[in-house]
C-alpha positions, -999 to 999 in steps of 0.1 A, spaced: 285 41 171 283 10 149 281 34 119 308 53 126 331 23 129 318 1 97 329 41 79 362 38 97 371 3 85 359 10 49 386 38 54 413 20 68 403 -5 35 404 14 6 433 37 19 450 3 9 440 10 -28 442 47 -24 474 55 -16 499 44 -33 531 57 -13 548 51 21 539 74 51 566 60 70 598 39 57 596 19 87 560 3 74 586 -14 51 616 -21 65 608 -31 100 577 -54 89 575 -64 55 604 -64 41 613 -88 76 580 -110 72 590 -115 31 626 -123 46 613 -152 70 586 -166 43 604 -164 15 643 -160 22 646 -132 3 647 -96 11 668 -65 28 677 -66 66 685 -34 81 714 -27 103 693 -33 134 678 -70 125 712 -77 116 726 -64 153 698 -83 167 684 -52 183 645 -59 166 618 -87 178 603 -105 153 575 -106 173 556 -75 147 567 -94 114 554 -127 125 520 -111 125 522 -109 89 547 -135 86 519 -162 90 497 -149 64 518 -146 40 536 -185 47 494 -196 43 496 -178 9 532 -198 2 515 -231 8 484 -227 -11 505 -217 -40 486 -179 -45 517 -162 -32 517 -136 -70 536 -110 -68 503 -85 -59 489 -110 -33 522 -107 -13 525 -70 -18 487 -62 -3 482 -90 25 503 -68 48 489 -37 36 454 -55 42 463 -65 76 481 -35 91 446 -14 78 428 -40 104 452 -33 129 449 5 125 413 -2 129 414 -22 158 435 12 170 409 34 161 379 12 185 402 10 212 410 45 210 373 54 209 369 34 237 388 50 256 379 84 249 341 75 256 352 60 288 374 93 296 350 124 281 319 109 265 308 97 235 306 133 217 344 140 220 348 100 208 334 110 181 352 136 170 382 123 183 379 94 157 372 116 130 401 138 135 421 102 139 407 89 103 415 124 87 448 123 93 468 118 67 
């Protein structure tokens, strides 16, 4: 089991540096795009942060971060664009034990197994 997750988090990591487009707009506009917004005052608000309709509760998670990298002064260009690709990968991850988790504790460790696989090739 250990193995399996230290091969899912070295997946979830260097999908960071391996893919080079966006899955889903949203990754963007309803996270980083807001997070850069709040550290930095400078980005594009959709209609729906503008409405007040979205928490900011997502964006803080990588608003933090990236106000640490403000302070310290190592807030390049590059640094600011990967933190939150860095950090969402750990929260996928954290996705993919929980959801082995729970299929272990539903059907067994077998299906877990393969459940995560099929999770992690799914591009």
């Amino acid at each position: 089991m250990r193995g399996l997750f230290i091969i899912a988090l070295v997946i979830r990591i260097s999908s960071v540096f391996v893919i080079q487009t966006s899955y889903v707009p949203d990754e963007t506009w309803q996270c980083a795009e807001v997070a850069h917004k709040l550290v930095f005052g400078q980005g594009h608000l959709t209609w729906e942060w503008n409405e007040g309709l979205r928490s900011y509760l997502h964006p803080l998670i990588f608003a933090i971060p990236l106000t640490v990298l403000k302070i310290l002064h190592l807030d390049s260009a590059g640094m600011v664009v990967l933190l939150p690709r860095l950090m969402q990968a750990l929260l996928c991850f954290v996705g993919d034990v929980l959801l082995y988790r729970l299929v272990v504790k539903l059907y067994g460790h077998v299906q877990a197994s393969y459940t995560l696989i099929m999770q992690l090739s799914s591009w």
